[in-house]
Residue frames as qw, qx, qy, qz and C-alpha x, y, z in Angstrom:
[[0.559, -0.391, 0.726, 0.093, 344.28, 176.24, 204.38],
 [0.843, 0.444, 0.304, 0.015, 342.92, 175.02, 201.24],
 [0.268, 0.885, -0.380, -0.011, 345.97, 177.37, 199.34],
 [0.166, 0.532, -0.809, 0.186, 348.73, 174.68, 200.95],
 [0.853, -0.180, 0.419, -0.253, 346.45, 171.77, 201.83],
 [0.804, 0.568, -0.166, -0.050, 348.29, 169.88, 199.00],
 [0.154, 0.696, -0.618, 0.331, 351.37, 169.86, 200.83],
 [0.584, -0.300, 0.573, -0.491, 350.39, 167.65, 203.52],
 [0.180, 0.118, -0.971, -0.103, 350.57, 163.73, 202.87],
 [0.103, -0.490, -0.837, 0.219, 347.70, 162.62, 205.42],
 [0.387, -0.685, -0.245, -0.567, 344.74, 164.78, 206.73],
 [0.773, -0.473, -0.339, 0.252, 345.72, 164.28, 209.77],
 [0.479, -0.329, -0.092, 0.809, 348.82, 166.66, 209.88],
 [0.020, -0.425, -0.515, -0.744, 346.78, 168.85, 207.19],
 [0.449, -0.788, -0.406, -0.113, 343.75, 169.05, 210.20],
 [0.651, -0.564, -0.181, 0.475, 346.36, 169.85, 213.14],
 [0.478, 0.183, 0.210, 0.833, 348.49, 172.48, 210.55],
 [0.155, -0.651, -0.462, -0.582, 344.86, 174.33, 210.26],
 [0.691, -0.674, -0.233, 0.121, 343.84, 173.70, 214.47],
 [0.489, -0.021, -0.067, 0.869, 348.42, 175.50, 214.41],
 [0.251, 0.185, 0.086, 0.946, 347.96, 178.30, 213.07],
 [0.338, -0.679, -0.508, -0.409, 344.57, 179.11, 214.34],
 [0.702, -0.550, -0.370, 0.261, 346.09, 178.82, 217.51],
 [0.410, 0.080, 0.113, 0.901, 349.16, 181.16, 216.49],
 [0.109, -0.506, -0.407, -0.753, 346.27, 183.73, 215.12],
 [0.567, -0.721, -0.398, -0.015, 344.02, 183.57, 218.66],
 [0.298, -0.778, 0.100, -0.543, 344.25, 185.80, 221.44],
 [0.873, -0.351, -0.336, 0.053, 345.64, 182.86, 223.64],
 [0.315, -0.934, 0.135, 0.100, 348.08, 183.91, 226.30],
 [0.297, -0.510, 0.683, 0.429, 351.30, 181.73, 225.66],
 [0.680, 0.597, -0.270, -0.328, 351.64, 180.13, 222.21],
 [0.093, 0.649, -0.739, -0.158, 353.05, 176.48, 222.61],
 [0.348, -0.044, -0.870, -0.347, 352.36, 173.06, 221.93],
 [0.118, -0.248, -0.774, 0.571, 350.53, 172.68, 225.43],
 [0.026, 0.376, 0.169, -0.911, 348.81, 175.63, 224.58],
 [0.396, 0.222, -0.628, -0.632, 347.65, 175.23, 220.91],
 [0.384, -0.176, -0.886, -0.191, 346.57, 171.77, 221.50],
 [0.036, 0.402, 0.605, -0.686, 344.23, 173.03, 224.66],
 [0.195, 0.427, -0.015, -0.883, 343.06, 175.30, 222.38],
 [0.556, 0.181, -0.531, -0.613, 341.93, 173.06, 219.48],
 [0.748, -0.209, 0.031, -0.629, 340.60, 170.78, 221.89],
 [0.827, 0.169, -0.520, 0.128, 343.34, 167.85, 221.82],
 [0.828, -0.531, -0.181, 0.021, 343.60, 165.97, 225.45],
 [0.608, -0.539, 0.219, 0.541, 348.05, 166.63, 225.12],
 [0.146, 0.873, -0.179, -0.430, 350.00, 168.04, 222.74],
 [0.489, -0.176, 0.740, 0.428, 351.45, 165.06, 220.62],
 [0.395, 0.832, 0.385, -0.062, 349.38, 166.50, 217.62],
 [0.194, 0.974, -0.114, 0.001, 350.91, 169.75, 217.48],
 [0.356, -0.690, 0.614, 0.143, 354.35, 168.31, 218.30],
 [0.665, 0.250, 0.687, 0.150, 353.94, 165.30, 215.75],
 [0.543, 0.801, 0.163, 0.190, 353.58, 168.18, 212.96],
 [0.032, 0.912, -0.405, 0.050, 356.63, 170.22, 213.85],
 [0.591, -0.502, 0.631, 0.022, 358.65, 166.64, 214.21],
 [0.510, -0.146, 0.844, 0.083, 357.68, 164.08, 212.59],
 [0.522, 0.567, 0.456, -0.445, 355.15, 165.14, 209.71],
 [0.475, 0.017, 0.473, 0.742, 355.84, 164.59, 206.36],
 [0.312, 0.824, 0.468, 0.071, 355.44, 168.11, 204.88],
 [0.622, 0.426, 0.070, 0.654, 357.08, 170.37, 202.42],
 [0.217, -0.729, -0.185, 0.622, 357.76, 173.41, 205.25],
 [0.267, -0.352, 0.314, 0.840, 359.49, 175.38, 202.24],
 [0.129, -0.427, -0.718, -0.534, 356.68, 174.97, 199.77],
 [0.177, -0.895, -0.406, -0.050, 353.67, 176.34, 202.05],
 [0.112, -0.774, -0.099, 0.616, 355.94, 179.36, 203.01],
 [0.147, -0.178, 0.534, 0.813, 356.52, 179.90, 198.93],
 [0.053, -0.420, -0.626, -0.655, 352.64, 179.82, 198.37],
 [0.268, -0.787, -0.478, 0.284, 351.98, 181.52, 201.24],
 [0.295, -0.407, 0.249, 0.828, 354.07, 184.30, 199.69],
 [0.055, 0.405, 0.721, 0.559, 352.40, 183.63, 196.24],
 [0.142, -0.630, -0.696, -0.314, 349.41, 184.41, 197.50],
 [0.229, -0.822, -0.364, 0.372, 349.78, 187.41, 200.00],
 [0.140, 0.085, -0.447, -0.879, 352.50, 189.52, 196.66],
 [0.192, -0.449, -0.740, -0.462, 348.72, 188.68, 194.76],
 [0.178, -0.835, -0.516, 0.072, 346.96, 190.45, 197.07],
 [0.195, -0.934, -0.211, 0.213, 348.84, 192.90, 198.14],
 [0.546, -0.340, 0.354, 0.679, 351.95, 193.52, 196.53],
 [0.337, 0.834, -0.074, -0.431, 352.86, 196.42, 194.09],
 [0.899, 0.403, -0.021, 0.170, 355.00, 195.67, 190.69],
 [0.466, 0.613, -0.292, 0.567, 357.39, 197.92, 192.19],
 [0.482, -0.702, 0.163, -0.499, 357.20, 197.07, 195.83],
 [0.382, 0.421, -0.811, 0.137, 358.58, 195.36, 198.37],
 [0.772, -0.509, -0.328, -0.191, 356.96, 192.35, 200.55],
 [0.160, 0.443, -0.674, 0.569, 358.88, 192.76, 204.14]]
């Protein structure tokens, strides 16, 4: 998370972004706000629903340095990232 903590105004939606995708990544059976926020230990899901609403953060920026940074690893000069 450090790669697109910069994006994030508060810690707060920065902490919950991290506690997302962790959830996304896990083995958990369903994958939604209910879910996620069980999982990272928050009592309901206004957390995880407060970042996908109301958070102020640049969605288009972290998927353009999450690109950056997975062409840099793995990407040929003549390849394509799909």
């Amino acid at each position: 998370m450090c790669l697109v903590a910069g994006r994030f105004g508060r810690v707060e939606p920065r902490r919950t972004a991290r506690q997302f995708v962790a959830g996304l990544l896990s083995p958990a059976e369903r994958k939604n706000c209910w879910w996620l926020a069980e999982q990272a230990g928050h009592g309901d899901p206004q957390a995880m629903q407060r970042l996908l609403r109301t958070a102020v953060w640049d969605a288009d920026a972290v998927r353009d340095d999450v690109r950056a940074f997975v062409a840099a690893q793995f990407g040929q000069p003549c390849g394509a990232l799909i």
